[in-house]
C-alpha positions, 0 to 999 in steps of 0.5 A: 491506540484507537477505541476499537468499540464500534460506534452505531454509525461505524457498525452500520456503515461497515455492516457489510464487512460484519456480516462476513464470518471472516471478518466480523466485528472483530475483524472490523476491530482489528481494521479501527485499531491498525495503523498503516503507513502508505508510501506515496499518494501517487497511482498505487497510493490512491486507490489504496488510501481511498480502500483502507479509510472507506474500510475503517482502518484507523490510523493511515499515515502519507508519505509523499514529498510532491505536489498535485499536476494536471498530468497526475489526475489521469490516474492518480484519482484521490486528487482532483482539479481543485486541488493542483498545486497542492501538497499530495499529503494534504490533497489525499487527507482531505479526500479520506476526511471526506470518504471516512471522518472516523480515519485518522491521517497523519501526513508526512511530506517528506521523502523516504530515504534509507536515513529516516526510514526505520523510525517512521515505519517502526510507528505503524503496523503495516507498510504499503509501498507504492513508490515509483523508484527502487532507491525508495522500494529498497529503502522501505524494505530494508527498514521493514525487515529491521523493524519487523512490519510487513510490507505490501509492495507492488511496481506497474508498467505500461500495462502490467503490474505485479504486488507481493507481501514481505515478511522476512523476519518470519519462517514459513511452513517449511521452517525456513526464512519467507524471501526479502525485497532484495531475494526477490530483486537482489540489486536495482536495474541500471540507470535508464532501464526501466523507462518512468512513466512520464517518458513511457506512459502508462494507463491510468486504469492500470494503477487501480488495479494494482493499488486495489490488490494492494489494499486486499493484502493489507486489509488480509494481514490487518484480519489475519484472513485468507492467504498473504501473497508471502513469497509468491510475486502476482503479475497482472498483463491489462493487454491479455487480462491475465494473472500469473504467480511466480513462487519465489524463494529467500537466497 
């Protein structure tokens, strides 16, 4: 487990998150102590991998299985031009190294399936899936339930996007099970119905968004602050500037 004593160094770089009564220096130990695992160093996992090491978080683990294109680079902002061709895992490590020294990274290059699932998650606190495909959303949330980790998902469109928080291993305030993945989406579309972004398009901008909302959750379930997004579904439309919350139930 990391040291959670705050050096002279972290306590004035995180000075403003201690002078938050919310989060303090205990928050900001329970930051250097947590380990999350980010599915994907993709649109949604840069600006989640950049928030959670420039927040102190102590331990990221990356999954990604791909290399660094020239066509990622318009939203996937943890990367760059020096980097393409290089494994994502490596590219996005290197980019925290250089936000945050004090975060430790540990890559696995590899892709999530429902096989290698429940023992990679059952190492880390939090999950933060930001994966492009339902075979990975399902895969990732069934072995969070297994492994009783909350989860941080979230999809984009086009232009809109939408993140919630799963906890389906706990009850809620009216005593019954909070909702799972597959409450929310009980199978996956059919082939071909949800258009990739490489044959729809989507706008770079967007990503950070979601990501960034992504990284609020996770830093809230790290703190024990605020209200998680727990069986509420938040919907961003980038055309309108709008939020919208569906509550949503288990089945």
């Amino acid at each position: 487990m990391t040291n959670a004593a705050l050096t002279d160094e972290e306590l004035e770089r995180y000075a403003r998150h201690i002078v938050l009564p919310e989060i303090g220096g205990p928050g900001q130990q329970k930051l250097k102590r947590a380990r999350v695992l980010v599915v994907g160093a993709g649109g949604l996992g840069a600006p989640v991998l950049e928030y959670l090491a420039a927040a102190g978080v102590g331990t990221l683990g990356i999954v990604d299985d791909d290399t660094v294109s020239l066509s990622n680079l318009q939203r996937q902002v943890i990367h760059g031009g020096d980097t393409i061709g290089m494994a994502k895992t490596d590219s996005a490590a290197a980019a925290i190294m250089r936000i945050n020294p004090n975060v430790t990274v540990e890559s696995h290059r590899l892709r999530l399936t429902a096989q290698n699932a429940p023992a990679l998650v059952a190492r880390y606190d939090i999950v933060v899936d930001g994966s492009d495909n339902f075979d990975t959303r399902y895969a990732v949330a069934d072995a969070c339930v297994s492994e009783k980790k909350p989860l941080v998902t979230a999809a984009v469109g086009r232009f809109d996007g939408s993140v919630t928080v799963l906890k389906p291993f706990e009850t809620g305030a009216d005593g019954k099970r909070n909702p799972s993945y597959r409450d929310l989406f009980p199978e996956a579309p059919p082939e071909g119905l949800v258009p990739s972004c490489a044959v729809a398009g989507i706008v770079g901008a967007l990503t950070g968004v979601i990501g960034t909302l992504q990284a609020m959750e996770a830093i809230k379930l790290i703190t024990g602050i605020g209200e998680p997004l727990i069986g509420r579904l938040l919907l961003y439309d980038g055309l309108t500037a709008r939020f919208d919350t569906i509550r949503y139930k288990a089945v």
